[in-house]
C-alpha positions in Angstrom: -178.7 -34.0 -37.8 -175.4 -34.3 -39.0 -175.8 -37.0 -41.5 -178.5 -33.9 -42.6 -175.4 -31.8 -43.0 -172.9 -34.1 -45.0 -175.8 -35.4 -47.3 -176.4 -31.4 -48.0 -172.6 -30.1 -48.0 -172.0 -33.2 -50.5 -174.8 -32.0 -52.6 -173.5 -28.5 -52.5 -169.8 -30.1 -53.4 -171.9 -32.2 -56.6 -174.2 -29.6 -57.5 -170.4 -26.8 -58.3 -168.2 -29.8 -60.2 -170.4 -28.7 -63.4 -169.5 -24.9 -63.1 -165.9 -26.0 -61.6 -165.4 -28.5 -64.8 -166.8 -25.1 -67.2 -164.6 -22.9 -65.4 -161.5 -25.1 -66.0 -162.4 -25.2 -69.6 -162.8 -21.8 -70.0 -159.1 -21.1 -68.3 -157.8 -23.7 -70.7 -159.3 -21.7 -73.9 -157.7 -18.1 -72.3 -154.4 -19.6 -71.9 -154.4 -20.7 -75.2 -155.1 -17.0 -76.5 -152.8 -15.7 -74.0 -150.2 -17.6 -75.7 -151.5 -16.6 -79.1 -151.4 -12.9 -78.1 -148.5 -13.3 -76.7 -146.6 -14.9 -79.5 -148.3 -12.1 -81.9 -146.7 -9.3 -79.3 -143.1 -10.9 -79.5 -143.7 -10.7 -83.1 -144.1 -7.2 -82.9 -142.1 -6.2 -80.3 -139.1 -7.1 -82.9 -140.0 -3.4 -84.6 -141.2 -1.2 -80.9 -143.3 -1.5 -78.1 -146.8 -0.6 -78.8 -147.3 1.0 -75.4 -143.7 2.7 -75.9 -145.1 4.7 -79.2 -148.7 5.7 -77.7 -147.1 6.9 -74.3 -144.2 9.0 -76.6 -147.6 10.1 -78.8 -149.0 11.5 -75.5 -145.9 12.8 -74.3 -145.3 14.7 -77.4 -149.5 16.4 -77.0 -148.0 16.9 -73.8 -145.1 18.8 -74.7 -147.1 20.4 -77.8 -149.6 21.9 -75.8 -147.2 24.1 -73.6 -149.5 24.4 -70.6 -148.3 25.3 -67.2 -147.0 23.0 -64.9 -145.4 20.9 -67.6 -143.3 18.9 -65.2 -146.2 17.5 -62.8 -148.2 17.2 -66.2 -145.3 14.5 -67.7 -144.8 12.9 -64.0 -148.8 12.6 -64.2 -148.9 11.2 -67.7 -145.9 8.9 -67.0 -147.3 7.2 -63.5 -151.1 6.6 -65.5 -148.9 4.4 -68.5 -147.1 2.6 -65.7 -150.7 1.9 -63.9 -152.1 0.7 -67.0 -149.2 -1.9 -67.7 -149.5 -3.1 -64.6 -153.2 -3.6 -64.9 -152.6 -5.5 -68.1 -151.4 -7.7 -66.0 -154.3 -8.7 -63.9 -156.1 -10.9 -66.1 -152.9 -13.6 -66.4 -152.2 -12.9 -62.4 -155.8 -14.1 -61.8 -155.2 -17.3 -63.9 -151.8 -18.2 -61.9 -153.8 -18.6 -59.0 -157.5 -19.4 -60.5 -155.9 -22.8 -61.8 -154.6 -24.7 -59.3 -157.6 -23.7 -57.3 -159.7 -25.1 -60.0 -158.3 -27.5 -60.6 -158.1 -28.9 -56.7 -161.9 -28.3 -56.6 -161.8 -30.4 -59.8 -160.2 -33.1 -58.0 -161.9 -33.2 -54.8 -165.8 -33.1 -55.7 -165.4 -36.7 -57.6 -163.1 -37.9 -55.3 -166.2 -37.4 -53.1 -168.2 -39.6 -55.8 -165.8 -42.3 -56.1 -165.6 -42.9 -52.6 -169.4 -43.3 -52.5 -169.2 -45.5 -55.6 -166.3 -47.4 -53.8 -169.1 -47.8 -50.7 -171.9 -49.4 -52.9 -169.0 -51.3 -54.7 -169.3 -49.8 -58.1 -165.6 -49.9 -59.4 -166.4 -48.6 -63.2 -168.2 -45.4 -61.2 -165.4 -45.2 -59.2 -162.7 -45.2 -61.8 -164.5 -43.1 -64.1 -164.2 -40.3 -61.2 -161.1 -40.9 -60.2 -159.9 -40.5 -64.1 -162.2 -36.9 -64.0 -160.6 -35.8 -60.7 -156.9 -36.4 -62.2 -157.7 -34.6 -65.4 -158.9 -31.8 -63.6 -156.2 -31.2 -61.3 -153.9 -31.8 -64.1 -155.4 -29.3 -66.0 -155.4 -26.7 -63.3 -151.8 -27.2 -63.1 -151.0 -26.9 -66.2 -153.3 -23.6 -67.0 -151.5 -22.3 -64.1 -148.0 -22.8 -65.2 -148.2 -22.0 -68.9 -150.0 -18.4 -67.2 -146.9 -17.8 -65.0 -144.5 -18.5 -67.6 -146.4 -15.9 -70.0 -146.7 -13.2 -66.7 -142.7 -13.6 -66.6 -141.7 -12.7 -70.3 -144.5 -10.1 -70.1 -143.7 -8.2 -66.8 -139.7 -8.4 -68.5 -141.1 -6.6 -71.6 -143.4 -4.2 -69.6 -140.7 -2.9 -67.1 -138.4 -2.7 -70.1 -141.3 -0.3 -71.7 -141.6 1.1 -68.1 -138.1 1.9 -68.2 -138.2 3.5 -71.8 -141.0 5.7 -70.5 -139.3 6.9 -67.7 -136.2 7.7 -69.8 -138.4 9.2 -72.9 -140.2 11.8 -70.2 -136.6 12.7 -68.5 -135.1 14.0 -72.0 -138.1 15.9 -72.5 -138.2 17.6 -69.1 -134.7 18.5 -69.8 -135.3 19.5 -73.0 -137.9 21.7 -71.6 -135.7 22.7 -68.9 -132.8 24.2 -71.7 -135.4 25.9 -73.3 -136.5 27.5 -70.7 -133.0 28.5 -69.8 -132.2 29.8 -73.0 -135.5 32.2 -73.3 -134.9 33.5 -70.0 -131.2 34.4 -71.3 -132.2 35.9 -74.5 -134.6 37.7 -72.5 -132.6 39.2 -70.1 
């Protein structure tokens, strides 16, 4: 019974290496346009910040459309851009920890093989796994550390754009805030 349930949980292990192997590949071709995008935002981030200039475009609807409870409106507006930076963030988070995982899974599914191949004293079999399981984990690895070093620069830019937000949405409140002082003095 329990040889039953290694020969069918080594099976299972076999049966995800194809999917596992695909997976890997497809982290390694979104890492590499991460780092494209990423490269082509730096590029632009030397005029603005794209998410800087639609957030002041909103703001300034905001501000244009006079409606009551302007404040709560702005804090509203600024929390939602701050939500959807940190969601861009998601995608490169899931890769930091997708990798290595991978990558491990890479590794141990034709470790399984080689130690069979070792068993019935095929040493070409064996080495040709052993080279696939290295690869693998290597690759993991690597997909994961070129995604955390692109989640660093981008959470620095981000909170700086959070920071500009924030700062954008105070002037205008007190903007709104003097003007509102000054009609209630004219009116009075």
């Amino acid at each position: 019974m329990i040889q039953l349930l290694e020969h069918f949980l080594f099976e299972i292990g076999n049966a995800l290496y194809l999917p596992v192997i695909v997976a890997l590949a497809g982290l390694v071709i979104y890492v590499l346009l991460t780092l494209g995008a990423l490269a082509h935002e730096a590029w632009e981030r030397r005029r603005s910040s794209r998410a800087v200039a639609l957030y002041l475009a909103q703001l300034h609807i905001e501000l244009a459309a006079r409606a009551p409870h302007l404040d709560a409106r702005l804090e509203r507006l600024l929390q939602r851009a701050e939500l959807a930076v940190s969601a861009s963030l998601d995608r490169i988070r899931f890769v930091i920890r997708a990798g290595p995982a991978l990558g491990l899974m890479g590794t141990l599914i034709p470790m399984g093989v080689s130690l069979a191949a070792l068993a019935d004293g095929d040493i070409p079999q064996m080495a040709s796994s052993m080279v696939m399981a290295f690869t693998a984990t290597v690759v993991g690895l690597g997909c994961g550390v070129i995604a955390y070093l692109t989640a660093l620069v981008r959470e620095k830019w981000l909170y700086a754009d959070i920071c500009e937000m924030e700062y954008q949405t105070e002037i205008a409140s007190r903007s709104l805030q003097d003007v509102a002082k000054e009609e209630l003095s004219c009116a009075t």
